[in-house]
C-alpha positions as CSV (number, residue, x, y, z in Angstrom):
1,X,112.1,78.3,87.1
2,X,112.4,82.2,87.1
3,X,114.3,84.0,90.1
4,X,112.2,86.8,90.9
5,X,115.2,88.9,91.7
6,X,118.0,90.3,94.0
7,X,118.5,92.2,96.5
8,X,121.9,93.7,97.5
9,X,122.5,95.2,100.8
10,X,124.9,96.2,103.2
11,X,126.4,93.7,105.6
12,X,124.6,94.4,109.3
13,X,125.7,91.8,112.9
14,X,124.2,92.2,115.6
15,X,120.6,91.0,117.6
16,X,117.3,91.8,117.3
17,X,115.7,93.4,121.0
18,X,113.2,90.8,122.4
19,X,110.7,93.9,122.7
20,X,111.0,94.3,118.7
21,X,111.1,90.7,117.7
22,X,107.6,89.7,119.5
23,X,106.1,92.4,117.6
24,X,107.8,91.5,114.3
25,X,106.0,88.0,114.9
26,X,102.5,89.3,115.9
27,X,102.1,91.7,113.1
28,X,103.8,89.7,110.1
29,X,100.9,86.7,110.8
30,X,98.4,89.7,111.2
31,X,99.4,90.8,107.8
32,X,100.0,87.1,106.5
33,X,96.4,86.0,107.5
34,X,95.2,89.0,105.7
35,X,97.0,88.4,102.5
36,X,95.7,84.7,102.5
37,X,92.6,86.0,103.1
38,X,92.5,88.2,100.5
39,X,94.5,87.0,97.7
40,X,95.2,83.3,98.5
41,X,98.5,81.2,99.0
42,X,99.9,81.6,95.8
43,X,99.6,85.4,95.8
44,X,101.2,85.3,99.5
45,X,104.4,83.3,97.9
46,X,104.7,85.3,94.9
47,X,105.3,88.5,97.4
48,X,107.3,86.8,98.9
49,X,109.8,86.3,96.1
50,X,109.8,89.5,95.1
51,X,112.4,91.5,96.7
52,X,111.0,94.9,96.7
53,X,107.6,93.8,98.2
54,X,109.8,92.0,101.2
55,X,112.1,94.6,101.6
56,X,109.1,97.0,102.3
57,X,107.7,94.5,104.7
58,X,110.8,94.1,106.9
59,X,110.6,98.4,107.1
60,X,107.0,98.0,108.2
61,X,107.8,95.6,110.7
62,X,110.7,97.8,112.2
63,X,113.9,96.6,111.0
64,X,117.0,98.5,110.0
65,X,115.1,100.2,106.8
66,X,118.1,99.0,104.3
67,X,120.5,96.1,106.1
68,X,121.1,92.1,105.0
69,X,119.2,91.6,109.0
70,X,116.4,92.3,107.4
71,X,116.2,88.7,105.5
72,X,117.0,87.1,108.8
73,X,114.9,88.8,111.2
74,X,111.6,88.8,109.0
75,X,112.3,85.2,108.1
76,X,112.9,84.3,111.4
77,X,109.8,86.4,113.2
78,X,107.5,84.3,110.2
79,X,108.7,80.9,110.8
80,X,107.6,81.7,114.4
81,X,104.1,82.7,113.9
82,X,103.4,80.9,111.2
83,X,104.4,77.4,111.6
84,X,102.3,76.6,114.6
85,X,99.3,77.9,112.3
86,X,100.3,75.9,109.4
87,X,97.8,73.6,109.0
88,X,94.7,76.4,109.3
89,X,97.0,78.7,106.9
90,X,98.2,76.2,104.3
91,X,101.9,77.7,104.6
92,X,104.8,76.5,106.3
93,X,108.7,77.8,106.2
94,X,111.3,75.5,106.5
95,X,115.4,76.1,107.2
96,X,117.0,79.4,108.1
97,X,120.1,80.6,109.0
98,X,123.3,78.7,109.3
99,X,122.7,75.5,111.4
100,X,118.9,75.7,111.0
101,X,118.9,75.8,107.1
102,X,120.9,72.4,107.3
103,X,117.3,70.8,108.8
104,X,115.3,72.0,105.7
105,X,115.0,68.2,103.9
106,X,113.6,67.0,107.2
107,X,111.3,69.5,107.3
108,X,110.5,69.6,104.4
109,X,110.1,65.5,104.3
110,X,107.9,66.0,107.9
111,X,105.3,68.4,105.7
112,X,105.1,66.3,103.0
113,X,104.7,63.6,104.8
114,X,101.7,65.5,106.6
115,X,99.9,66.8,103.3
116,X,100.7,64.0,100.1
117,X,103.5,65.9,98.7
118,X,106.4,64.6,97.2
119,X,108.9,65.1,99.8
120,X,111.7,63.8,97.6
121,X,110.9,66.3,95.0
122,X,111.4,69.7,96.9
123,X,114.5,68.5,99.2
124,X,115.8,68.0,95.6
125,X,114.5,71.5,94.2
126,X,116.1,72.9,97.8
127,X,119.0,71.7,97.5
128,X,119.6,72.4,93.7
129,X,118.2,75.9,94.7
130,X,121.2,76.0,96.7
131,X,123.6,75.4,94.4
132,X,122.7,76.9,91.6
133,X,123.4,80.7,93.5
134,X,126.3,79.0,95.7
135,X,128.1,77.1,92.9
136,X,126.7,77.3,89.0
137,X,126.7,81.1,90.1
138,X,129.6,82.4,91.5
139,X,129.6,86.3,92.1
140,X,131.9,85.9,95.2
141,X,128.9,85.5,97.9
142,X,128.6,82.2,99.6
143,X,125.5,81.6,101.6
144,X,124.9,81.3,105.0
145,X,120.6,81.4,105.0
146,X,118.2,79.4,103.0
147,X,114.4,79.5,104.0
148,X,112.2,77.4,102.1
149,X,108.4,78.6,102.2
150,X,106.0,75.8,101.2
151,X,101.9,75.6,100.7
152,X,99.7,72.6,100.9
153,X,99.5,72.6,97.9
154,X,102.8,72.1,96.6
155,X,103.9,75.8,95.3
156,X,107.1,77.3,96.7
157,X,109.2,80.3,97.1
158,X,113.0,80.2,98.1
159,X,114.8,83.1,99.8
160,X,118.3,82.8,100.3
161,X,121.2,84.9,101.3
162,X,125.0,84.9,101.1
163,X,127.8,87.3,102.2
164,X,130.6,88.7,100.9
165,X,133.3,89.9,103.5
166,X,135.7,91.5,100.8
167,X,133.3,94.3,100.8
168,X,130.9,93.6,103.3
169,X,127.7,93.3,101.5
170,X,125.1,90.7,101.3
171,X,122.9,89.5,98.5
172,X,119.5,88.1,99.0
173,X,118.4,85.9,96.2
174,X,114.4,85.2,95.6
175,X,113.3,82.2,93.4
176,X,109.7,80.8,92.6
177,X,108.5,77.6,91.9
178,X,105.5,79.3,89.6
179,X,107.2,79.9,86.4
180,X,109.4,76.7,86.6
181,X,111.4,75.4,83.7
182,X,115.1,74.4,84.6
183,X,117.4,74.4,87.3
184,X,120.2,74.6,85.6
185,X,119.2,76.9,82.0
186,X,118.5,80.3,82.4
187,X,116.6,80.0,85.9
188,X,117.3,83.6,86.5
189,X,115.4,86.5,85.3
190,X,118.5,88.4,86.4
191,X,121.4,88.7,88.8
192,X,122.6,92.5,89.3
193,X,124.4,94.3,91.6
194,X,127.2,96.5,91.9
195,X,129.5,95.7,89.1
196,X,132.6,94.0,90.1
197,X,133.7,92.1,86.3
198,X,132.9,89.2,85.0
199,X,131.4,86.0,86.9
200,X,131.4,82.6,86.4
201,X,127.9,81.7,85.8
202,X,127.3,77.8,84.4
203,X,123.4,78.6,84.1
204,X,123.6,80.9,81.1
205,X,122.5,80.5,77.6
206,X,126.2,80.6,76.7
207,X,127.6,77.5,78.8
208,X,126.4,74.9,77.0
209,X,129.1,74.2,75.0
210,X,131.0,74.2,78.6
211,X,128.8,72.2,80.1
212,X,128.6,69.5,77.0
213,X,132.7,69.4,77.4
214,X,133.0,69.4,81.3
215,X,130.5,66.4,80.8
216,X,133.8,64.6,78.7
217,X,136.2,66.3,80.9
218,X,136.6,69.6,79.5
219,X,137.3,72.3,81.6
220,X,135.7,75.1,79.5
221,X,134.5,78.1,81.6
222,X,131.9,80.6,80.7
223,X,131.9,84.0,81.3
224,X,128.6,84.9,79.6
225,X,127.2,87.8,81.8
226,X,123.7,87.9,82.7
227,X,120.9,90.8,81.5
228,X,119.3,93.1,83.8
229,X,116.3,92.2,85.6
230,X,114.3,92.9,89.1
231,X,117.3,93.8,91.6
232,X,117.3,96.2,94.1
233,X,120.4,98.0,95.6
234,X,120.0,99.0,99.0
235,X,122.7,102.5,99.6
236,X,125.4,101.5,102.9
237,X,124.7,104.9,104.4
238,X,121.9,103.8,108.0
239,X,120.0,107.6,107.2
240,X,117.5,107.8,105.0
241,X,117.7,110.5,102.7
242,X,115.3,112.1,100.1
243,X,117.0,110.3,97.6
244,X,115.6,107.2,98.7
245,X,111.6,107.7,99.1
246,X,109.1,108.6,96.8
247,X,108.4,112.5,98.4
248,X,104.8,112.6,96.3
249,X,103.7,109.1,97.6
250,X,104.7,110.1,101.1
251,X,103.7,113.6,101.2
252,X,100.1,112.5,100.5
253,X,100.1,109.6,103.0
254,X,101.0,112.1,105.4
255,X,98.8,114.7,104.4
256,X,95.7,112.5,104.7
257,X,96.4,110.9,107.7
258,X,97.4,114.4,109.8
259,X,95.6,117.0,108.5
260,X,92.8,115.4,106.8
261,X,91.1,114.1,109.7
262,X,89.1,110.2,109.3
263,X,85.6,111.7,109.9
264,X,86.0,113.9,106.3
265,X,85.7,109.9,105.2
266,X,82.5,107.5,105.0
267,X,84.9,104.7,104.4
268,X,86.5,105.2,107.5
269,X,84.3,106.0,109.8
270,X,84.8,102.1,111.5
271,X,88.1,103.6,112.1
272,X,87.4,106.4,114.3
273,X,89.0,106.7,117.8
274,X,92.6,106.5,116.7
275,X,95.0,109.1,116.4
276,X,96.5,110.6,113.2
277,X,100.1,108.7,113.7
278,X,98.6,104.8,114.3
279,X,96.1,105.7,111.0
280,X,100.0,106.7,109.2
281,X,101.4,103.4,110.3
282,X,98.0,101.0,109.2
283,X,98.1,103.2,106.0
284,X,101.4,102.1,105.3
285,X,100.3,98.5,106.3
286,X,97.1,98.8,104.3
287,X,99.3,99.9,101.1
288,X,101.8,97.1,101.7
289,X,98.5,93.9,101.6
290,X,96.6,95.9,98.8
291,X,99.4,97.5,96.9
292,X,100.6,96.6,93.3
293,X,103.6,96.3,92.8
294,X,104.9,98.8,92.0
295,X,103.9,101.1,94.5
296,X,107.0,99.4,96.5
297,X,109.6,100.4,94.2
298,X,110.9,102.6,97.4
299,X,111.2,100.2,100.0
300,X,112.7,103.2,102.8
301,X,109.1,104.6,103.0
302,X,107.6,101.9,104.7
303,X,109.8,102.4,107.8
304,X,107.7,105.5,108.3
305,X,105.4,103.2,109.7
306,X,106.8,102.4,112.9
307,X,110.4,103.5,112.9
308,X,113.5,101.0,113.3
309,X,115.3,100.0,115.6
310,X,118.9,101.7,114.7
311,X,117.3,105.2,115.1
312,X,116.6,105.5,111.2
313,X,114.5,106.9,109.9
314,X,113.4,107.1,114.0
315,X,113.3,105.2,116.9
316,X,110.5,102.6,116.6
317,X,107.1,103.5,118.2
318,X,106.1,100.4,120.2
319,X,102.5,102.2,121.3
320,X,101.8,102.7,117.9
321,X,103.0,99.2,116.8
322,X,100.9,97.4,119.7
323,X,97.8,99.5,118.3
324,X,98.6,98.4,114.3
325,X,98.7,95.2,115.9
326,X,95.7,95.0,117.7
327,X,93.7,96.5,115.0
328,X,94.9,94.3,112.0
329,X,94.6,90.9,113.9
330,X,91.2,92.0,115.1
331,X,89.8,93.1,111.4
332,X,91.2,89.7,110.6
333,X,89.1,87.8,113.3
334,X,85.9,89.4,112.3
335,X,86.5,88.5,108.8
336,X,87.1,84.6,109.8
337,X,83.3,85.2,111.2
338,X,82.4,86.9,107.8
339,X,82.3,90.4,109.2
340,X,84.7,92.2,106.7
341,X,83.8,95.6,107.5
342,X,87.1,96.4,109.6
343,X,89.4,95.2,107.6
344,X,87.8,97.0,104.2
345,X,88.3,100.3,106.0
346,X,91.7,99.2,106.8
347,X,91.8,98.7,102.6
348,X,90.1,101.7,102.0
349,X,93.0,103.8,104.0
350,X,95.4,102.9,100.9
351,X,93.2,103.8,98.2
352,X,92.5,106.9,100.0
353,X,96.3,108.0,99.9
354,X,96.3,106.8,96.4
355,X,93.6,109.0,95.2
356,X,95.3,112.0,97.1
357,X,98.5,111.7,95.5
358,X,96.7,113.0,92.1
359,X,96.3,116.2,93.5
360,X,99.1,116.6,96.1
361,X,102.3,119.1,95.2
362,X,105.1,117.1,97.1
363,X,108.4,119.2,98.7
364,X,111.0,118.2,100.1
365,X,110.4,118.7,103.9
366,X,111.7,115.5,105.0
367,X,114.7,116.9,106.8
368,X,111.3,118.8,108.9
369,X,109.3,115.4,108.9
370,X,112.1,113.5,110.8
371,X,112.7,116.2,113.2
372,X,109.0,115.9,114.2
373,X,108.8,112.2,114.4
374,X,112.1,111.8,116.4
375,X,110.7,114.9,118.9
376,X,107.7,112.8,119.2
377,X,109.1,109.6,119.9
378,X,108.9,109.2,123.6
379,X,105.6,110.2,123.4
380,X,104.6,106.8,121.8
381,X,107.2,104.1,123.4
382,X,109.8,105.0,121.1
383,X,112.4,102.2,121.2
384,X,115.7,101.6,119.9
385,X,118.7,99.1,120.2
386,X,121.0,101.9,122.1
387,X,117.3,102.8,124.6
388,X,114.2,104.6,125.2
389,X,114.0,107.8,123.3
390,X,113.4,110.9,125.6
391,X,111.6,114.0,125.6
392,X,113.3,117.1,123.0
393,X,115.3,120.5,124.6
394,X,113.9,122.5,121.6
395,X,109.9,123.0,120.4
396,X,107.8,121.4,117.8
397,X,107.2,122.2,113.9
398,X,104.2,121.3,112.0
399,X,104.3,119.2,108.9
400,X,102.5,121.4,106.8
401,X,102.3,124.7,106.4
């Protein structure tokens, strides 16, 4: 089996607002639905072991754009939509955090039970999981969550995350049962983060001869470190800086969705009657179920969606986030009754800012752009953890000149 990667991040307590985490649950089944739809179970897992892609989905959904409470929160607000659905969607997430990741095996046993797996099987590849970035690996985080998605079918993804109170970071490890080989040789395509020396790690190429002598009682220890591979390092600072978005790949978003007004568009005329900021936030959505992958190499910019809830990059717009809900989850209705047209306009919204980035000259204004949504804010329900956001003292600035 290949991990699909890492994720390091700064360590974040604290709660998510009920008024944030019903919407976190509305639109990541909206966006799950339309995935499966799409692209089909396997595709849906496969995202969902790769760290960028769920990084960029817990910005979209309004979470704090670069903090470990992302893994937590997004996990949490899927288990809650999606398990109900389960047997319609063919997907199903056992565990979680602290206490609940101890009932994994049972619920993994109950699904098997339900759909002719072999429960026995994945508790074993759970708890092995487990162990191998607990124990065979140890880099100095011990884990506290393990979620354990499951389809019908069989196919699995495993996300994971442990904690390090030395320097308070977390790392979220992603694993997928597509590639699978070993447990226990070379199951990583790569652990990386911040270097801190050597680490014990009893799954490398190197520790066989260890492992043959621990098996006779030799206490050999390996210190064989591991190559680079997908990993993504999240900065501690809660502002999001220039630094960490793709300016072009913004710039143009913006630029279609405010000044280029829908009508100049065939393919989204079915779109018409919404205003510029809710068509920013479903492009954002739009690029994050038809992207490839590496159009989420920047994580940070898919907070411009709807904001987050610490402030950064701005409070989040809950008038604009009902409306991105309301029109993904009905797009996804009509398409259950075989009329797609709604969601391929929704589709056609990221190919749109894809074809406009050719031509766009990107500066760096974002200093300007944040200014403008954070003025706006109260306009559209803005929301975060500390209150409402209110009305500005000073005037308004234009995004483009």
């Amino acid at each position: 089996m290949k991990k699909s990667g890492t994720a390091t991040l700064p360590l974040h307590y604290g709660h998510v607002p009920a008024w944030l985490a019903d919407r976190m649950a509305r639109l990541g089944l909206a966006i799950t639905e339309c995935i499966l739809q799409d692209f089909g179970k396997q595709e849906y897992l496969k995202r969902l072991a790769d760290p960028f892609w769920f990084q960029s989905l817990g910005c979209v959904l309004g979470m704090d754009w670069h903090s470990s409470g992302i893994t937590t929160s997004v996990l949490g607000a899927l288990k809650k939509s999606i398990n109900p659905l389960s047997k319609e969607l063919g997907i199903y997430i056992c565990g979680g955090k602290g206490k609940h990741s101890k009932s994994t095996p049972q619920e993994l046993s109950n699904y098997s039970d339900r759909n002719g797996l072999d429960g026995a099987q994945l508790i074993r590849a759970s708890k092995l999981v487990a162990k191998v970035d607990n124990t065979a690996i140890q880099d100095g985080y011990q884990l506290y969550l393990h979620a354990f998605v499951i389809s019908n079918d069989g196919q699995w993804t495993v996300v994971q995350q442990g904690m390090k109170d030395a320097d308070a970071s977390a790392r979220r490890y992603h694993w997928h049962s597509q590639t699978f080989t070993s447990f226990t040789e070379q199951p990583h395509a790569g652990i990386c983060g911040i270097h801190q020396g050597k680490i014990i790690d009893m799954t490398a190429a190197d520790a066989k001869p260890a492992k043959t002598a621990m098996i006779t009682l030799c206490k050999e220890k390996p210190t064989h470190v591991l190559t680079e591979a997908s990993r993504l390092i999240m900065p501690s600072h809660h502002h999001v800086t220039s630094k960490d978005i793709d300016l072009k790949r913004l710039g143009a978003m913006l630029w279609l969705t405010h000044e280029k007004r829908p009508a100049d568009f065939e393919e989204l005329l079915l779109l018409q009657g919404m205003g510029a900021r809710t068509l920013q936030s479903l492009a954002l959505v739009s690029e994050l179920i038809y992207g490839t992958p590496a159009r989420f190499d920047d994580p940070a910019r898919y907070s411009f969606a709807h904001g987050g809830k610490d402030g950064h990059p701005f409070p989040v717009l809950t008038k604009v986030y009902d409306e991105t809900i309301d029109v993904l989850t009905h797009a996804v209705q009509r398409s259950k009754l075989g009329m797609s047209d709604k969601k391929q306009a929704i589709k056609s919204l990221s190919n749109l800012a894809f074809r406009a980035e050719q031509d766009f000259a990107a500066k760096d204004n974002l200093d300007d752009l944040l200014r403008i949504e954070r003025d706006n804010a109260w306009k559209y329900g803005g929301k975060t953890v500390f209150g409402d956001a209110k009305p500005p003292k000073g005037g308004q600035l234009r995004l483009f000149d």
